[in-house]
N, C-alpha and C positions, 0 to 999 in steps of 0.2 A: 585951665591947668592949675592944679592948686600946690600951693611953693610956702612952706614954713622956713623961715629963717629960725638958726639956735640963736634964741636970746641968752645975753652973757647971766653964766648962773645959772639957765636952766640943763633939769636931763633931758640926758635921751628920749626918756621916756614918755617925759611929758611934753615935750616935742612930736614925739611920733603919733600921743594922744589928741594933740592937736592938730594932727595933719589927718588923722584919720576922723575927728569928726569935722573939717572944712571939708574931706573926700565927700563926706555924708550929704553934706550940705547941699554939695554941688551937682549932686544925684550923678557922679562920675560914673561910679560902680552900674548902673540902673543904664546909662547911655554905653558904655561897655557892652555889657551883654544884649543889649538890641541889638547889635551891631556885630555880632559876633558871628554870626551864621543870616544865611538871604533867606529870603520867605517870598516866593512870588506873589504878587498882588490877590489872585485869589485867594489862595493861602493864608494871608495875612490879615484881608474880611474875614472871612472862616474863624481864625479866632477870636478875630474882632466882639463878632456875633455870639461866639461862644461864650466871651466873659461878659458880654450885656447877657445873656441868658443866666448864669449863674448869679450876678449880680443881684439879678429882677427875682431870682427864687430866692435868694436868700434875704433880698428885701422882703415878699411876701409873708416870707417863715416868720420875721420878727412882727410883722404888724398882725399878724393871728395872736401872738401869744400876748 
């Protein structure tokens, strides 16, 4: 769970700036959205497999050129 405290003197702003990149940090946002909707186990190889296939072509594309 990521918690900024205002330090005395600072803004808002950069307060919030600092909360939003320790969010970042903590891949908060990224464990959110996994989590956001179920994916049955087939389902979820399926895209598994599908982003090692994408991966693996776009690795090929680069070592052609």
């Amino acid at each position: 769970m990521a918690e900024v405290r205002l330090q005395e003197g600072e803004t808002l702003e950069n307060a919030l700036r600092r909360f939003k990149r320790k969010v970042q940090q903590e891949d908060i946002i990224k464990e959110v959205k996994r989590h956001s909707f179920y994916l049955k186990p087939g389902e979820k190889l399926r895209v598994k497999q599908a982003l090692a296939r994408k991966r693996n072509r776009k690795k090929s594309r680069r070592e052609v050129e």
